[in-house]
PLY file of the C-alpha trace (Angstrom):
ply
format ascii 1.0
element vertex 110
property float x
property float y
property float z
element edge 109
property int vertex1
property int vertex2
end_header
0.00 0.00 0.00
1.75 3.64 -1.03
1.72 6.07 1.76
-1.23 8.21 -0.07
-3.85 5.65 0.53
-2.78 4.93 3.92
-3.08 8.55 4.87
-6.52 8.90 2.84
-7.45 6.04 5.26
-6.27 7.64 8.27
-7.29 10.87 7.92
-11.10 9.91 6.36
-11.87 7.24 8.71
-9.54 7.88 11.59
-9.21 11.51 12.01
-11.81 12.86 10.01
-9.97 15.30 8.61
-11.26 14.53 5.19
-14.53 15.07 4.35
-16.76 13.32 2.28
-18.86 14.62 -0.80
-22.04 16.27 0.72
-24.77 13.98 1.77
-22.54 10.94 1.64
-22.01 8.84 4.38
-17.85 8.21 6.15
-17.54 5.30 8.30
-15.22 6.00 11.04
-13.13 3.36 12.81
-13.80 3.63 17.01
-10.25 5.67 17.91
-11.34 8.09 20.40
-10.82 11.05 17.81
-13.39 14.06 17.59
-14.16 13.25 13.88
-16.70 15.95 13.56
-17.59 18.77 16.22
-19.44 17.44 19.00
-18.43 13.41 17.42
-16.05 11.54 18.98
-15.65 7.69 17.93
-15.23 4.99 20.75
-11.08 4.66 22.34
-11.06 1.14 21.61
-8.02 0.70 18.85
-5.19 2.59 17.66
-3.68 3.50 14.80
-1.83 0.74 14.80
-4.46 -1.58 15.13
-6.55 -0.02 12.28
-3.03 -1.00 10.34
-3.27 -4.41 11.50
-6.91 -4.15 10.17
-5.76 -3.47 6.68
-3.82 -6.56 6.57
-6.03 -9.09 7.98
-8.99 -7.81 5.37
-6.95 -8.60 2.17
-6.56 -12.04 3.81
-9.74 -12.98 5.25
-12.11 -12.14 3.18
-15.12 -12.33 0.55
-15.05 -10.62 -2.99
-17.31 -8.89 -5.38
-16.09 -6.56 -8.28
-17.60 -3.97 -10.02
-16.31 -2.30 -12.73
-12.62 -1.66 -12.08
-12.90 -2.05 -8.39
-12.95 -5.44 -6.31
-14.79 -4.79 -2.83
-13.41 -6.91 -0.09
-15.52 -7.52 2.84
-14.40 -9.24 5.91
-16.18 -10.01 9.27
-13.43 -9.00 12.13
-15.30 -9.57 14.80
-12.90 -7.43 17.62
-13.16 -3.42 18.67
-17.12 -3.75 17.88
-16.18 -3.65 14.12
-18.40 -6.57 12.44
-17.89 -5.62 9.24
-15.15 -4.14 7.08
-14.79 -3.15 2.87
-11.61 -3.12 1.30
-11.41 -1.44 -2.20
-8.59 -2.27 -4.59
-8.52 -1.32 -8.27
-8.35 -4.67 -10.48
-4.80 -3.83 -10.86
-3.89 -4.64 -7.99
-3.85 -1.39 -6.10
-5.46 -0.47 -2.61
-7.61 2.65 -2.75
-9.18 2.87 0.99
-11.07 0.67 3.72
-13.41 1.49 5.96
-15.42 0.05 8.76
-19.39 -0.40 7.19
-20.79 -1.85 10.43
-20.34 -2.79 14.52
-21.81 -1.28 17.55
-18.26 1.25 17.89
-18.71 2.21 14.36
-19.73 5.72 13.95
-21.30 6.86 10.46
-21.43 10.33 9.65
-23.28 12.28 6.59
-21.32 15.24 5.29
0 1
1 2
2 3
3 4
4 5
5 6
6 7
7 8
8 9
9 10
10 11
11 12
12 13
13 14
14 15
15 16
16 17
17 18
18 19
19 20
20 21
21 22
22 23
23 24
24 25
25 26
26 27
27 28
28 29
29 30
30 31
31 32
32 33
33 34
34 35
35 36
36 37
37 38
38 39
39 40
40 41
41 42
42 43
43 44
44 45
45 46
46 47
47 48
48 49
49 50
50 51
51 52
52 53
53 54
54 55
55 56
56 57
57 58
58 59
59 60
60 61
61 62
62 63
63 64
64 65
65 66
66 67
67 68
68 69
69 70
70 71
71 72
72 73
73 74
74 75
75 76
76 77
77 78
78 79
79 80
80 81
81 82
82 83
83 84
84 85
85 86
86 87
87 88
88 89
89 90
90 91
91 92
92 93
93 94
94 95
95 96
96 97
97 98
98 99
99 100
100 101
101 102
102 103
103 104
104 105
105 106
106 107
107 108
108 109
């Protein structure tokens, strides 16, 4: 993974720093950061394990494509995360993951 998509990663669903497109939904990943005012996600990972997240869901996981993408989901199961999708291009390349689902995920609209 090149060190642009990691950071989109971190600081879309980590920090928040990144906003989405208006009215689309951001999945955050439970960090304990304020991703929006007044929003803070659950302290139950770190960056570190968010990292560890991107590795495990190119291994464990189911696959659909569409178009030029291939979705990845995996079922993690640990920080309240119960689901997770992994988009890489069908060359080969990672563009982002995100959490979609768990009871620490917190989904905002911009």
């Amino acid at each position: 993974m090149r060190k642009t998509q990691h950071k989109h990663v971190i600081d879309r669903h980590v920090t928040g720093v990144v906003k989405g497109k208006p009215d689309k939904y951001t999945d955050f990943f439970p960090t304990g950061n304020q991703v929006r005012p007044g929003v803070t996600t659950p302290a139950v990972m770190t960056v570190q394990d968010v990292d560890n997240v991107i590795k495990d869901s190119i291994q464990f996981v189911t696959t659909k494509t569409k178009r030029e993408i291939i979705f990845y989901s995996w079922n993690p199961q640990e920080f309240g995360i119960s689901k997770v999708e992994t988009l890489v291009s069908t060359e080969g390349k990672f563009i982002t993951l995100y959490p979609t689902a768990g009871s620490n995920v917190v989904r905002w609209q911009d």
